[in-house]
N, C-alpha and C positions, 0 to 999 in steps of 0.2 A: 504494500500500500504506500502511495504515496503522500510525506507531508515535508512541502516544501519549505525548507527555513528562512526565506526571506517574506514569508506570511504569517499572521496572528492571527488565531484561534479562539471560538468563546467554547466554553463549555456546552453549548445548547448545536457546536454542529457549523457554525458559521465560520468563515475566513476573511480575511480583509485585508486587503494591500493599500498602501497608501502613496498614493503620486501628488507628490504635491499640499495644494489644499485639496485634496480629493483625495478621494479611496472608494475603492472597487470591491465587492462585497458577492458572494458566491456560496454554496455550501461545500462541506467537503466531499471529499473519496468514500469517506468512513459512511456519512450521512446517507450518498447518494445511494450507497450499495442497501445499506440498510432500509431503506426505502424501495428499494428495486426500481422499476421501468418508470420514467418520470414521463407523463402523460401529457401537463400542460401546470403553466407556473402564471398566479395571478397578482401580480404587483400594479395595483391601481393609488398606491399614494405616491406617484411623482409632483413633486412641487411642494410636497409637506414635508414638515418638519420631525421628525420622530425622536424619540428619546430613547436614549440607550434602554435595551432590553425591550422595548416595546415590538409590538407585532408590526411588521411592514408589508407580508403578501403571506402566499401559502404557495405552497408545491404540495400538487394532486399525483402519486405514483397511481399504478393499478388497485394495490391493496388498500393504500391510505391515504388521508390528507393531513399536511403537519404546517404550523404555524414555520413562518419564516422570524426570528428576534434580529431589533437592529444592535450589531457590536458596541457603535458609539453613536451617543448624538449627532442628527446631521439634517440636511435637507436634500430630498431624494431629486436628485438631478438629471438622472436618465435610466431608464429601464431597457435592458438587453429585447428591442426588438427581433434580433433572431429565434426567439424563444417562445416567440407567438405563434411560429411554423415547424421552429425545431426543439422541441422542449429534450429531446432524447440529446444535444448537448449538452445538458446537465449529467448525465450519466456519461458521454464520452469523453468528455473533456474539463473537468469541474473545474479545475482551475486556469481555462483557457477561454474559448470560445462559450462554454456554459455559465460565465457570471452571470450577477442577475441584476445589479443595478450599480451606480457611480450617487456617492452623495460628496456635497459639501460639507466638510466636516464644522463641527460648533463646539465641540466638546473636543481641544488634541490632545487633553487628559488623562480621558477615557483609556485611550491605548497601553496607558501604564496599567493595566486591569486587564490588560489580555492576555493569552495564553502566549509561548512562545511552543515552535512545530515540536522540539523533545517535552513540554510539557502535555501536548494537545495529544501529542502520542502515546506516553505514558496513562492520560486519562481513559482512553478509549482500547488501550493492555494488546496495542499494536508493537 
């Protein structure tokens, strides 16, 4: 399994890299598998502001539907329109092509609160 070390980790399954004032927010390897076949992913608050840990979308697999949590405060600034046709890059490529949104961060805090990838590993007994 892959957990790439230049990514942070929450415990709830989310990843987030940070470019900038930006950062890009995705689930992981661990999450997607667990979930199996990603069906279709609904992220309808771009343009809001969210607070860390709060809900931002959902990912629907075959079997389930699981709340998406924001890592850090921020404002959701763009939503992975490839994911409206290819939701199965979430399952190919989770930390590629399968992100799920870019916010503006509000809180660059927060990040001291995130996992680091041998922490996120150890969590999940990868």
């Amino acid at each position: 399994m892959n957990f790439p070390p230049e990514l942070k980790y929450t415990k709830d399954h989310e990843w987030i890299r940070v470019e900038g004032s930006q950062a890009v927010i995705g689930i992981t390897e661990f999450a997607q598998r667990e979930l199996g076949d990603i069906v279709y992913v609904d992220i309808n608050t771009v343009g809001e502001e969210i607070k860390k840990e709060d809900v931002f979308g959902t990912v629907e697999a075959v079997k389930t539907v699981s709340d998406l949590f924001m890592p850090i405060s921020g404002r959701i600034a763009e939503f992975n329109k490839s994911l409206d046709t290819n939701p199965e890059l979430v399952n190919s490529d989770p930390y590629g092509e399968g992100w799920m949104v870019k916010i503006d961060i509000s809180e660059a805090g927060d990040l001291e609160h995130l996992l680091s990838a041998e922490e996120y590993q150890s969590q999940v007994g990868a």
